[in-house]
C-alpha positions in Angstrom: 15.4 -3.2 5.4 14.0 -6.4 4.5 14.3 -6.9 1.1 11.8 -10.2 -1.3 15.1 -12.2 -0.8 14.5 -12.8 2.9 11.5 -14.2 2.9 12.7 -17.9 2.4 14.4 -17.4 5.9 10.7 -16.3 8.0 9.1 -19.4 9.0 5.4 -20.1 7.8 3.8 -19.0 11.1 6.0 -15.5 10.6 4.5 -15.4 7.2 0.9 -16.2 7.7 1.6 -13.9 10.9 2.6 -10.9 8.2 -0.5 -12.0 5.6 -3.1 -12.1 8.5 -2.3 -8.8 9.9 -2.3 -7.2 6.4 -6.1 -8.8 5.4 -7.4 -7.9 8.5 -5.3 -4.2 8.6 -6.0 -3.6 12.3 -4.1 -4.4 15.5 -4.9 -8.1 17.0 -4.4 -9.7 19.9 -3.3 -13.3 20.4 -6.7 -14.2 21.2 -8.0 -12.9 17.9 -5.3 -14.4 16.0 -6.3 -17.4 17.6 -9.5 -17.0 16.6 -9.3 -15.9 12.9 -6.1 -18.1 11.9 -5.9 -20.8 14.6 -2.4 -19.9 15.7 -0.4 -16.9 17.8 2.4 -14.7 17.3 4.5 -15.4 20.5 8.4 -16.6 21.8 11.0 -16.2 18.6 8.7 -15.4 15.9 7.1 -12.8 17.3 10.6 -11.6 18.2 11.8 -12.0 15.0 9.2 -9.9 13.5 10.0 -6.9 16.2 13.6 -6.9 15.5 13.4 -6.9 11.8 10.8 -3.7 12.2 7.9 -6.2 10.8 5.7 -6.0 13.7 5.0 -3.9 16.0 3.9 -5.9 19.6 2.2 -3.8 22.7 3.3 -6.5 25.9 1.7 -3.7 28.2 -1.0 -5.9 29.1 -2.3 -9.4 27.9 -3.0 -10.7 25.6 -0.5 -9.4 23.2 -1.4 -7.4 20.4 0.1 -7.0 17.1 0.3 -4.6 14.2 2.3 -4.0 11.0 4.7 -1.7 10.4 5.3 0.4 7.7 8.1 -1.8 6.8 5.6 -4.9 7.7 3.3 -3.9 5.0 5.5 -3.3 2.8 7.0 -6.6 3.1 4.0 -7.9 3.0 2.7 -6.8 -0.6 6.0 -7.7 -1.6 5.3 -11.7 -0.6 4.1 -12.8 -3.7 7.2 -11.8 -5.3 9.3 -14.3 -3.4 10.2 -17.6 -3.0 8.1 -19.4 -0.2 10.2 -21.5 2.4 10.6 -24.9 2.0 9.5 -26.1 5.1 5.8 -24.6 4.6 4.7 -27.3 2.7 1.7 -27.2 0.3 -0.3 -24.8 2.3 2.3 -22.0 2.5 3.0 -22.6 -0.9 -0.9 -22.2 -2.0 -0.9 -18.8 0.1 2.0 -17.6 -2.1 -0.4 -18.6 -5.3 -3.2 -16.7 -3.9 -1.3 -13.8 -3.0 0.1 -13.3 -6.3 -2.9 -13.6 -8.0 -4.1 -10.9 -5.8 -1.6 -8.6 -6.4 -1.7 -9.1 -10.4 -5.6 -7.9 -9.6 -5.0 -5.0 -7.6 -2.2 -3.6 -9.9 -5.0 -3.8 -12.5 -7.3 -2.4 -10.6 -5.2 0.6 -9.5 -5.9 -0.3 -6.1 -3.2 -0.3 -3.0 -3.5 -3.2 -0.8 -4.3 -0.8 2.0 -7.1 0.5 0.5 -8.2 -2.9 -0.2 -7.9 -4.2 2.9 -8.7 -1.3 5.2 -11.3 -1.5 8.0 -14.4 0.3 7.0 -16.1 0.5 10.3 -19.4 0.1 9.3 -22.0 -1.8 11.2 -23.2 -5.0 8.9 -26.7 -4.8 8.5 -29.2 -7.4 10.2 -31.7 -9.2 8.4 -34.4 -7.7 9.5 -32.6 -4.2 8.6 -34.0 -2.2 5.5 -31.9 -1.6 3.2 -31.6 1.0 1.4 -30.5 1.8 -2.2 -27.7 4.5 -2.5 -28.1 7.8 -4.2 -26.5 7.4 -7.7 -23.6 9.9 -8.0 -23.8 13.0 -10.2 -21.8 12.6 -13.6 -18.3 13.9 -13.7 -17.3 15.5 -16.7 -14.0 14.3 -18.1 -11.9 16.5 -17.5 -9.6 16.7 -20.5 -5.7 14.8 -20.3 -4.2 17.6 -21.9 -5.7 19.5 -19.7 -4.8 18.3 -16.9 -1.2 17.6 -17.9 -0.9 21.6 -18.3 -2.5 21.7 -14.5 0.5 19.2 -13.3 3.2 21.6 -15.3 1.7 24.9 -13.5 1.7 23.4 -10.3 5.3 21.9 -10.5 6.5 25.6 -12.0 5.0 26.5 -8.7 6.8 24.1 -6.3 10.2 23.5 -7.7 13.1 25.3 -6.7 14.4 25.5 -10.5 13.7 23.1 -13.2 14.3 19.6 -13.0 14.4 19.5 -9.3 12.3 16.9 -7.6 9.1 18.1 -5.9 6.7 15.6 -3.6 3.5 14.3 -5.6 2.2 15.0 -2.2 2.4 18.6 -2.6 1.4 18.4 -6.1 -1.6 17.0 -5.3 -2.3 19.4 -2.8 -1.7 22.2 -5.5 -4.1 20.2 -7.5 -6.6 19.4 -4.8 -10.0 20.0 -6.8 -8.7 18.2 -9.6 -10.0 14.3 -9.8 -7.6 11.9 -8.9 -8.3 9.1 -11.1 -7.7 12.1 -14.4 -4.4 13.0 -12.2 -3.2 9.6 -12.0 -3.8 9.2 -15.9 -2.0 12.1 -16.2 0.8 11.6 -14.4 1.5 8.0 -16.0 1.4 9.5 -19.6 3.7 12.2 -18.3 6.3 9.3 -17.9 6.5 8.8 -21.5 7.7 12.2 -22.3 11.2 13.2 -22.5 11.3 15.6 -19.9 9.3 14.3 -17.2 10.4 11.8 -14.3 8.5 10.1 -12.0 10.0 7.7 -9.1 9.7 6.3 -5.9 11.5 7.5 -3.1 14.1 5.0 -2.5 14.3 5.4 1.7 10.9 4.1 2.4 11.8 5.0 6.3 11.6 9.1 5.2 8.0 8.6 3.8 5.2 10.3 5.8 1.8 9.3 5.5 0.8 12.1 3.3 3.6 10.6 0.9 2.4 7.3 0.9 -1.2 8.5 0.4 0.0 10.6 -2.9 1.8 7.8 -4.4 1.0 7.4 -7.6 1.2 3.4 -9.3 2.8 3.0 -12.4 4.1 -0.4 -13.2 4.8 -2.7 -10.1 5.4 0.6 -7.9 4.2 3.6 -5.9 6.2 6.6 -6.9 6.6 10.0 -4.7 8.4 12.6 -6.6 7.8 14.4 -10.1 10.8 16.3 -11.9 10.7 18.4 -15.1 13.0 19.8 -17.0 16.5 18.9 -17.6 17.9 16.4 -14.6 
């Protein structure tokens, strides 16, 4: 796994190759890259990136395309965190400004880079489109934390084998699945502060599914998979 530490040793192309495919959080061909960023991702970095389980390359036809990995994106929200190689000069160096600045805004914001990022595939309107306003929401009624902090304790009485064993936030959710996930969240990071709870990330990144990764629940600098309650 590639770890904060190794970033000095990727060269600024292999970098801007990792922070291009995260913005735009689609595959791209060479062409595109060309296009968007002025360079490609070909020869020994492109190769780099494969073997390190950064990037993911389809050479069944040309051009190229290129996508990130699992690993790839998590590297990649993990950039600002690191040291930016020497031999970038200013520009690499300002990328590494504005991607830390990012990330201090989406950890705010409670928002995951992927959902920041992700492609929307909606159609932008033309100018000569009407536009239309969209319906305003109905009000949600808070629902209450201690509320739903005795909704998280069911649902974990439910799943775990005995008490203080580790069950998924995935499956918890699931349990919970009409409850509002912005109350859950809230819930589950005051839950931290109590003596019995624990909440942490799963350290193999490799084992998480989708569905994991999708439950993950931000508290601090990190997305954390599984709940335990009771004694450890």
């Amino acid at each position: 796994m590639t770890s904060p530490a190794d970033v000095p040793h990727l060269t600024p192309n292999q970098i801007n190759a990792l922070v291009v495919l995260m913005v735009e959080a689609r595959r791209l061909t060479n062409v595109e890259l060309k296009e968007l960023a002025g360079f490609t991702l070909t020869g020994k970095d492109n190769t780099k990136l494969v073997d390190l389980g950064l990037v993911d390359t389809d050479r069944t036809h040309r051009p190229f395309a290129h996508e990130l990995t699992d690993e790839g994106w998590r590297v990649a929200r993990q950039l600002h965190s690191s040291a930016p190689p020497k031999q970038g000069g200013s520009t690499t160096r300002s990328l590494f400004v504005v991607l830390s600045n990012l990330h201090r805004s989406l950890d705010r914001l409670r928002v995951s880079h992927g959902d920041f990022f992700k492609q929307t595939g909606a159609p932008a309107l033309a100018a000569s489109e009407p536009r239309h306003e969209a319906p305003t929401p109905a009000a949600v009624t808070p629902v209450p934390a201690a509320e739903v902090e005795a909704l998280v304790r069911s649902a974990y009485r439910d799943l775990a084998t005995a008490p203080g064993a580790w069950v998924g936030l995935a499956d918890v959710r699931e349990q919970l699945a009409d409850t509002d996930r912005d109350a859950l969240d809230a819930a589950l990071r005051a839950m931290v502060g109590r003596e019995d709870v624990r909440i942490i990330p799963v350290a193999n990144t490799k084992s998480l599914t989708a569905r994991d990764r999708a439950a993950a629940v931000r508290i601090g600098n990190e997305d954390n998979h599984a709940l335990a309650i009771g004694p450890a």
